[in-house]
C-alpha positions in Angstrom: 84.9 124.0 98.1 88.8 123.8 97.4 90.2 121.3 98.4 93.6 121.3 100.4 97.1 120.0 99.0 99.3 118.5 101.5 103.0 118.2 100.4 105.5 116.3 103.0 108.4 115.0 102.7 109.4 111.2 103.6 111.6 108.7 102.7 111.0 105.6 100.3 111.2 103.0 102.9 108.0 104.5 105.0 105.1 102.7 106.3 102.3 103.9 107.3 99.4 102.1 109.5 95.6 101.7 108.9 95.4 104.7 110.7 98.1 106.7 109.5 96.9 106.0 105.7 93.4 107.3 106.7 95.1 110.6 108.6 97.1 111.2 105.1 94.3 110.3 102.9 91.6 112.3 104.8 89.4 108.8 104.5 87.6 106.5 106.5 89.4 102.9 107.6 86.4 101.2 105.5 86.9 102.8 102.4 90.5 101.4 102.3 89.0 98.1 103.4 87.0 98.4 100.1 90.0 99.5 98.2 91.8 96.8 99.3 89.1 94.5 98.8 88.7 95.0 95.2 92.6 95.3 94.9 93.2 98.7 94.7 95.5 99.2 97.0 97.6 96.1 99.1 98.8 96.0 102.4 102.8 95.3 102.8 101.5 92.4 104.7 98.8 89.9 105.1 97.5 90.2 108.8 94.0 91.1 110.2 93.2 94.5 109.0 93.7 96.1 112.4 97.5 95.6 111.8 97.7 96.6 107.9 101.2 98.6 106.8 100.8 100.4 103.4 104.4 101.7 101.7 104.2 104.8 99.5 102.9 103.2 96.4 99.8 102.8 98.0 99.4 105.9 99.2 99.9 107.2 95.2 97.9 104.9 94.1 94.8 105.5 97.2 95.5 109.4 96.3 95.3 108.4 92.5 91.9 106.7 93.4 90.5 109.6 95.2 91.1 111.8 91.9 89.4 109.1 90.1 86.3 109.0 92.5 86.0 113.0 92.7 86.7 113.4 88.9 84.8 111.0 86.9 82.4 110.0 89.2 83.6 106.3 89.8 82.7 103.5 91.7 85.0 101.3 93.6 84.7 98.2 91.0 85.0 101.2 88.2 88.1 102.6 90.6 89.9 98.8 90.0 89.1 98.6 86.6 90.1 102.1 85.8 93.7 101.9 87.7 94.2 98.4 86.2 94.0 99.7 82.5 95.6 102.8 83.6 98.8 100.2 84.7 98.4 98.8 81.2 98.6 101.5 79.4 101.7 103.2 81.8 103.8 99.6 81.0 103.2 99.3 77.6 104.4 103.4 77.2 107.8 101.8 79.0 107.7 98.5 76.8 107.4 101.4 73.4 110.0 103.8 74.8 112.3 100.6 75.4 111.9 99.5 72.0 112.8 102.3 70.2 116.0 102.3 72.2 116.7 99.3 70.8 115.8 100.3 67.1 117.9 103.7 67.8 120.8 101.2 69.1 120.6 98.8 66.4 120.2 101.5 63.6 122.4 103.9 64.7 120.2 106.7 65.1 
């Protein structure tokens, strides 16, 4: 079964409801109850639930999840785990690239 790739356009400031996140997502409001449960995903703000707004990251990141899941077979506590080392490792790349700036600045090279 292949699965479908939806490509859309929208700007950096967008929101997107409980709802809406589902309808792009293609999942169920409970599994991003769970993914925000574990901290997987955060709303913008704290209300109930009902009236969660997600920004783009978390749509990456729920998408990034998903992959996660399908691919390796993961669990939602393995999900949390998994994207938290994966955050490590992604600033620690920036923290190297950044230092070797500075060595290239300070050597001249």
């Amino acid at each position: 079964m292949a699965s479908q790739v939806r490509t859309e356009v929208v700007e950096q400031t967008t929101t997107f409801t409980l709802r809406e996140l589902c309808e792009q997502s293609g999942v169920h409001a409970e599994y991003v109850i769970k993914l925000v449960s574990y901290g997987v995903i955060e709303p913008v703000e704290e209300p109930a639930a009902p009236e969660w707004t997600f920004d783009l990251e978390s749509l990456a990141r729920l998408r990034k999840a998903q992959r996660l899941q399908r691919d390796l077979k993961l669990n939602v506590p393995g999900l949390a785990v998994s994207l938290e080392l994966l955050d490590d490792v992604q600033q620690l790349r920036r923290e190297v690239e950044r230092l070797k700036q500075q060595v290239r600045q300070l050597t001249g090279r």
